[in-house]
N, C-alpha and C positions, 0 to 999 in steps of 0.2 A: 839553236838547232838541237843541241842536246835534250834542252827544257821538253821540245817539242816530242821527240824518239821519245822521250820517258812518259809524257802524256800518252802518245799511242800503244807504247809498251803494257802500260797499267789498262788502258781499255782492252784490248789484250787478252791482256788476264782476268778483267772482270766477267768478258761474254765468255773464256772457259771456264771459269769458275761457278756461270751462270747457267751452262748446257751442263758443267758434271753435277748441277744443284736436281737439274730438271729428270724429272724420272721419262725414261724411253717409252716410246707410246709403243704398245705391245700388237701385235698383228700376228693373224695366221701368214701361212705362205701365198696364199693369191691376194695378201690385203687387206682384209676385213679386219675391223678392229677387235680384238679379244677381247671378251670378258669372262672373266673364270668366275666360277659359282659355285661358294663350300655350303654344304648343307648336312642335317644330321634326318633326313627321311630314308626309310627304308621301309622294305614291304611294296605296299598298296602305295601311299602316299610317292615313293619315291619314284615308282612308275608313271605320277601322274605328272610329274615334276619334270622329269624324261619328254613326255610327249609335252607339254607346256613350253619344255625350251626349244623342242625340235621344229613344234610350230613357230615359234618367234624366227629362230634361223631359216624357216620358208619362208617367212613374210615379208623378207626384205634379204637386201642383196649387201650392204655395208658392214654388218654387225656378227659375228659367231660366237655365241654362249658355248660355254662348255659347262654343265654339272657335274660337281665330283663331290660325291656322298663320304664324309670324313666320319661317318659312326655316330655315335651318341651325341648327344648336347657339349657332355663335359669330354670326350674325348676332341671333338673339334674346337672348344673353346682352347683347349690346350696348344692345338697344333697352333691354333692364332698366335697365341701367348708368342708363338717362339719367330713368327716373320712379323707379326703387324708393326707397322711403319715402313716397311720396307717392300722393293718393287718384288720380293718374292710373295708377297702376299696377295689374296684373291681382288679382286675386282669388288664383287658382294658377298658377306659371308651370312649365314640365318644363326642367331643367336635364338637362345631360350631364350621367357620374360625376365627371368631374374634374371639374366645378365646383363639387364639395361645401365643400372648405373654402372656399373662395372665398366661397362664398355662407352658411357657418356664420357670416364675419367681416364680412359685408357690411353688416349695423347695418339691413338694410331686410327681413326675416326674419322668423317666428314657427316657433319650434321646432313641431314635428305634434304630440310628443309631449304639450305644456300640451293639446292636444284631444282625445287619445287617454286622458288620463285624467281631463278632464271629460266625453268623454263614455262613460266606461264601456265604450271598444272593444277587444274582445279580438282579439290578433293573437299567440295563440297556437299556431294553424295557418300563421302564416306562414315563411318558409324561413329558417330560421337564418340560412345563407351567402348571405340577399340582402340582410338584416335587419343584418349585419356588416358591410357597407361601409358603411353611410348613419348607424353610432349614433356618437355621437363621446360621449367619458364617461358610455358605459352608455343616452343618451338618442337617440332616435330624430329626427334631424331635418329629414329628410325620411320621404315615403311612398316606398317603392319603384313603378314602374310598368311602365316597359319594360324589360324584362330579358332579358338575354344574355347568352353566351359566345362563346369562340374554338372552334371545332373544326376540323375538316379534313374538305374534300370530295374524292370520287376518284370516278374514272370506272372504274367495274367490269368493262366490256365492254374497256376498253384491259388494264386488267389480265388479263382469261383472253388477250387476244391477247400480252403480253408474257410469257406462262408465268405470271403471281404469282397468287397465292391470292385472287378477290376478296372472300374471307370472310376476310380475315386482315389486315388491311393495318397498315403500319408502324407501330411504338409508340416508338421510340425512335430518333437524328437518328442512328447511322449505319444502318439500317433503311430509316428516309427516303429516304438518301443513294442507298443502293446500287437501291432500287425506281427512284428518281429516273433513274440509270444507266439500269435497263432497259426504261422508258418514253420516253425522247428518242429521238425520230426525225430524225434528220439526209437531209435531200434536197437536192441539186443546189447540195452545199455550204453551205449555209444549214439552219438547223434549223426541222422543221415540226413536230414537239410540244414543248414542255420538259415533263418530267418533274415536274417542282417549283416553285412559286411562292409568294410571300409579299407583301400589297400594303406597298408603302412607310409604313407608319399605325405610331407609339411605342405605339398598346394593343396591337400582338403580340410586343413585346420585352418589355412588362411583364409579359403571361401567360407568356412562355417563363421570364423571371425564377421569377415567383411557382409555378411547375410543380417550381421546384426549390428552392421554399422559400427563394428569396433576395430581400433586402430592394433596393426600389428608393433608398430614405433613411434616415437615422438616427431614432434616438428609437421604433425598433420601428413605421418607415416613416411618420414624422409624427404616432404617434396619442400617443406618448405625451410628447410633446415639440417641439420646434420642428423637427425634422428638418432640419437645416441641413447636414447632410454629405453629398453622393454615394456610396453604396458600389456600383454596378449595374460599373464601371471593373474589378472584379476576375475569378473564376474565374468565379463564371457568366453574365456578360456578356461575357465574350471566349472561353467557348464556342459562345454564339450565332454573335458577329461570325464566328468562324473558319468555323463549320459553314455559316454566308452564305455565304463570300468563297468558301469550297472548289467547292463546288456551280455559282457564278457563273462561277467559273472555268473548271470543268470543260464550262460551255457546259449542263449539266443544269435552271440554274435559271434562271427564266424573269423578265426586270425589267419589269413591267407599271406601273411608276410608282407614282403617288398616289390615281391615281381609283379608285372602286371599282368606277364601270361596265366600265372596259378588262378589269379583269382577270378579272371574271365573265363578259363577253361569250368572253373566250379561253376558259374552259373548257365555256362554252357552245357555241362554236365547234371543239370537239374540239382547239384548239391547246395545248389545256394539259389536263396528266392529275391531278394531285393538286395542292392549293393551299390555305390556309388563310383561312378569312374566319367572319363574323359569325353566330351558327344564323339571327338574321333574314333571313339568306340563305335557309335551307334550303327553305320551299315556293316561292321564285320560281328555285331552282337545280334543282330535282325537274320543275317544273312546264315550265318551257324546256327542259329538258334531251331528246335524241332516243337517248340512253340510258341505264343503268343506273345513277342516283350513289349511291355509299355514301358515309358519314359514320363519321369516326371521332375519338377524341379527341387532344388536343394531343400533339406527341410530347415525351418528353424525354433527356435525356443517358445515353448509356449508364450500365448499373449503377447508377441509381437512381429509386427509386420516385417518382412523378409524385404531386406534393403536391395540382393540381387547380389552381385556376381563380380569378381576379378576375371578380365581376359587371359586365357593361357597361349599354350602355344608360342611362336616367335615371330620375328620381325627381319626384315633385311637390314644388313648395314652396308655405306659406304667406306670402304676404307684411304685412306690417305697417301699411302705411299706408293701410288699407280696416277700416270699421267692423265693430265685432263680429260682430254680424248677420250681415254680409256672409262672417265667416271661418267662423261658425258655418252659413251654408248651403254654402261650398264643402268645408268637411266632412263635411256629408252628401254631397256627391257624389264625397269620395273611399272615404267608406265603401259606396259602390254599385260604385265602378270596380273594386274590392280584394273584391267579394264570387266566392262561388267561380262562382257563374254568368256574369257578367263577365267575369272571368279564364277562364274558359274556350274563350268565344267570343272574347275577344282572343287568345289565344295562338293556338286555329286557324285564324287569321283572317293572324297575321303573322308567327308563328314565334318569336317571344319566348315566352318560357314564362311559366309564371303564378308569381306569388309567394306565394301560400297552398299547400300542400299537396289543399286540399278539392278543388281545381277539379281536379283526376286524375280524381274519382269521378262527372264530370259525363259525360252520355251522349254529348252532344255531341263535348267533348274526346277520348272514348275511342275516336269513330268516326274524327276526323281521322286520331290516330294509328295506329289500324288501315289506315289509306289510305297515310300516309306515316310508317313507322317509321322512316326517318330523324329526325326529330324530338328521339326516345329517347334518342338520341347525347347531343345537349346534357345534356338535364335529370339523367340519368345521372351524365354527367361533373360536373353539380353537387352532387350528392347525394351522389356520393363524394370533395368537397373535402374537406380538413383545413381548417377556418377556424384561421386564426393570423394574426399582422400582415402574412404575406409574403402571402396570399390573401383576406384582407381589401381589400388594396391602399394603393398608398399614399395620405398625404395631404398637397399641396402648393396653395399659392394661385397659385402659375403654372406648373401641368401643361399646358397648352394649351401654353404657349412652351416648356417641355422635349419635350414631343412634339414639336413643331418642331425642335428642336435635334438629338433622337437622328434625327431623319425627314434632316436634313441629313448625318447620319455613314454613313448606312447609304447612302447614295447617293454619298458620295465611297468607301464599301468597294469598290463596283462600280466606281468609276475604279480602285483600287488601291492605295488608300493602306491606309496598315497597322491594322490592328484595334485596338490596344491604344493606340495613340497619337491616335485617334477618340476611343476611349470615355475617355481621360483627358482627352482637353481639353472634350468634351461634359458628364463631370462637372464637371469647372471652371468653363464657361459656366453649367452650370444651377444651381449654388452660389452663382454670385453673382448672379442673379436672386435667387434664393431668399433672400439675403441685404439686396437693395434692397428686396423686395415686406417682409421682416419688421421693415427699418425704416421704412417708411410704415405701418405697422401701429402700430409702439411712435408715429409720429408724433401718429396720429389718437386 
């Protein structure tokens, strides 16, 4: 009899130990299951984000999104930092690209893909080359969601005034260079256009890298190994540095800093003729602009062929410490954000493109870009990347601190200092990061 009491006693305690294991499946007040949605859009983007989940909570009677915009990339990565694992944490949160490994190792995580083939979702229509940054061993672990590239904006009306072709514009850095030349206007000693500009941010040294099919780290750029070595210190990163420093030099290219608004206000402002930044620029650079912008793609080093393109932007994640339930309805709504009618009102809505192929054939999308074939530029330029590890991109658990790092070399090139002796100690610096971050890793 005893034996028997202590057998039932221990079951017991296993099924409480078993409900206080299981995290509380989260409900508004009439029922619907919650799912909370941290994101870092604001502006434009964050409005369309707004009406995106408003439609999901019409469309269906079970399920209530809530979006709560947490600021910047690295301000909301933070707030993660301090609940993930735990049931205080959101449902889905959007992380930037670089914080993919970071957050593959983060221990507070649910791969998409464990949902994507319980629930039977085909994302066969989705884009190979957006599909290639986020799979790490073949498996998908995040969703892709806002998606971008690098291209280049120009001002077409400065170009028929400087002689150049504004149906033609540069493809390759001494092309740039020399256009650059015939677009600065120099007045009253002081220069009133520059020609050329680049914003101070390390994701336009990685797409200049990755255009030339060169690795920013070892191991086939971290995917297939610890990537612990800097290779970026060689030819194709001290052709960048040079093809900077040359143009800097020469007074042609224009140091707008770090922000992003300075140096889109300058070419909004006619002070700047050609410049490189994000397509999510393109409808708010069309839309300001009191002239003609063309769009064209990255350029790269003479005599060779342009490999294409790293995806920016960010991805959804699943997180772990929220019940089933709960991950099984923020699934469903990422299978409505990723449908092609979705995507399509998000892209012409913010200039990201969409990451299904379908959403091209939606009426909607077809009229935007009939309005603004700028657009085409980007999706184009992805469509004809090479996916391989140098356009995949790389993968590091402290890409945020080496962006900082090269963001510091490329503004001592503008003091003067020498190109090859930056990018060697910049490689240095961010090796041994890479090196602390991988043993707090083997620590944990």
């Amino acid at each position: 009899m005893k034996k028997l009491i202590f057998i039932l006693l221990s079951l017991v305690l296993i099924a409480a130990c078993s409900s206080d294991d299981e995290p509380e499946v989260q409900e508004t007040e009439d029922g619907k299951k919650l799912v909370t949605f941290w994101h870092a859009m604001g502006g434009g983007p964050g409005e369309a984000i707004d009406a995106m989940v408003e439609d999901f909570n019409n469309s269906q009677e079970d399920i209530h999104v809530e979006a709560v915009y947490q600021g910047s990339y690295e301000e909301l990565l933070n707030q993660l930092r301090a609940v993930g694992g735990t049931e205080e944490a959101p449902s889905l949160v959007q992380v930037y690209e670089v914080g993919t490994k970071y957050m593959s190792e983060s221990g507070f995580i649910e791969p998409v893909q464990k949902f994507i083939d319980e629930h039977d979702f085909d994302i066969s229509s989705f884009e190979e080359n957006i599909l290639g940054y986020y799979q790490l061993d073949g498996e998908l672990y995040s969703m892709p969601f806002n998606t971008s590239n690098a291209i280049m904006f120009y001002n077409k009306d400065m170009f028929r005034e400087a002689g150049l072709d504004p149906d033609n514009p540069p493809q390759t850095f001494s092309e740039v260079k020399e256009a650059a030349e015939a677009l600065t206007v120099e007045s009253n000693g002081g220069t009133e256009v520059h020609g050329f500009s680049i914003l101070i941010y390390g994701w336009f040294f990685e797409q200049l890298l990755a255009n030339q099919g060169a690795h920013y780290i070892s191991d086939d750029n971290g995917r297939s190994g610890p990537g612990d070595e800097v290779l970026f210190n060689d030819e194709a990163g001290l052709t960048i540095f040079e093809w900077l420093k040359e143009m800097h030099d020469a007074g042609t290219l224009g140091n707008y800093g770090r922000n992003w608004d300075d140096i889109r206000s300058a070419f909004a402002a006619e002070k700047l003729a050609m410049y490189l930044d994000s397509t999510a620029a393109t409808r708010g650079n069309v839309e300001s602009a009191d002239f003609e912008v063309g769009t064209a793609y990255l350029p790269v080093p003479d005599g060779m062929e342009p490999q294409g393109v790293i995806v920016g932007g960010g991805s959804l994640w699943m997180t772990n410490g929220i019940a089933k339930a709960n991950q099984d309805a923020a699934f469903e709504f990422i299978k409505f954000a990723t449908s092609a009618e979705q995507q399509a009102k998000w892209a012409g809505a913010t200039g990201y493109f969409p990451i299904t192929s379908e959403a091209y054939d939606e009426a909607e999308l077809q009229d935007v870009y009939d309005e603004y074939p700028q657009f085409l530029t980007s999706v184009e330029q992805l469509q004809n990347t090479t996916l391989t590890p140098a356009t995949q991109g790389a993968l590091m658990g402290v890409f945020p601190e080496a962006r900082s790092i090269v963001e510091n070399s490329i503004e001592a090139l503008y003091q003067g200092e020498d190109p090859q002796e930056l990018l060697d100690q910049a490689a240095a610096d961010i090796e041994e990061a890479i090196q602390k971050y991988n043993r707090l890793q083997d620590e944990d």
